[in-house]
Phi, psi and omega in degrees: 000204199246106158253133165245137188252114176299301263194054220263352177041228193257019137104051193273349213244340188275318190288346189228008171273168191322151183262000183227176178064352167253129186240112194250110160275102195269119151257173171188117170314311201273157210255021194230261172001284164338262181345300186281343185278313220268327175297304166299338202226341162273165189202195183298343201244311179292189181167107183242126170248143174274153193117164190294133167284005158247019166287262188341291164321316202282343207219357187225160176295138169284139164082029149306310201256136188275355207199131165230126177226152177190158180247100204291128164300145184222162199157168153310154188288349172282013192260014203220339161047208174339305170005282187306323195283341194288339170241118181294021209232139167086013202256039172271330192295129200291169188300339195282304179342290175342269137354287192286310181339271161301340140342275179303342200264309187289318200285152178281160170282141215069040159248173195270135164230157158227110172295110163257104146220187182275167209274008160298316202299310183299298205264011196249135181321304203304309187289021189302308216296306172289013165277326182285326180289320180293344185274307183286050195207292206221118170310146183272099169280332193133187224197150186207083202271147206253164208286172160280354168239048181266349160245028141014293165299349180233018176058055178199113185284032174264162157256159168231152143196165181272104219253130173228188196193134175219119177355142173269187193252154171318331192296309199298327184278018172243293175315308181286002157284308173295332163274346160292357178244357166261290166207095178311330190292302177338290163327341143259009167282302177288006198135284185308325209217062182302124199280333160322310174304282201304337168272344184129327192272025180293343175265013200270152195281329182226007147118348192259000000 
């Protein structure tokens, strides 16, 4: 089906998909990054814009894409700097926010995102509010954190991890609309707002 990469750098996620059944729509902010993923990986089918991703979000239909994977940037909302102005939706939000936000915004409903980011988004305090907006966009499938020196090889000592979420079906985004304004509780009773993700614990071993 139709992937989208926000955060596609010199196209590793295009280089390494399926060689048939996929139309990988790639952005990239940087314009040498840009250039070599749109130099190797466009054609007639694939399609890489060099530009900001909320010129490009801002400018396209929501609910596009069966699939989303990126390896999400991260920084603070001064970190998305002029950017942030080119789309009105989220530009309170940090860059990593953002990012994961619109995305899930982009996916059709029941489709797939896969996340690579650093360990604030699951386990970091400051980010519950944005773990509650993303469960009410897309179920939380899980989560995997990878060793720290698995990008060694790329001079960089973090962890990471990789998160996937999958889209609610149109009904479930209308039913979790109407309980947030009715009965808000409900939505952690069921489910919609798992409380291990949302408080932070998910990696933790007895939940506590």
């Amino acid at each position: 089906g139709s992937v989208l990469d926000p955060c596609a750098g010199t196209g590793i996620f295009s280089a390494t998909a399926p060689e048939a059944g996929i139309v990988m729509h790639s952005v990239e902010l940087d314009s040498v990054s840009g250039g070599i993923n749109k130099a190797l990986f466009a054609n007639g089918v694939n399609q890489v814009e060099v530009s900001n991703f909320e010129k490009v979000a801002a400018s396209s239909n929501d609910e596009l894409y069966d699939a989303v994977i990126t390896n999400v940037p991260f920084g603070d909302n001064k970190a998305r700097g002029k950017n942030k102005k080119d789309d009105a939706r989220y530009q309170n939000e940090s860059l990593e926010g953002y990012f994961i936000l619109r995305s899930l915004d982009k996916l059709k409903p029941n489709g797939l995102a896969v996340f690579m980011s650093g360990t604030k988004f699951i386990t970091g305090r400051s980010c519950e509010k944005l773990r509650i907006l993303a469960s009410y966009k897309a179920e939380f499938m899980g989560a995997y954190r990878l060793p720290n020196k698995l990008f060694d090889s790329a001079g960089a000592d973090v962890i990471t991890d990789v998160m996937v979420f999958k889209k609610h079906s149109l009904d479930a985004i209308a039913q979790i609309a109407d309980l947030r304004d009715t009965d808000p509780a409900k939505l952690g009773d069921c489910g919609v707002l798992y409380d291990n993700f949302i408080s932070g614990r998910y990696f933790s071993i007895d939940g506590a």
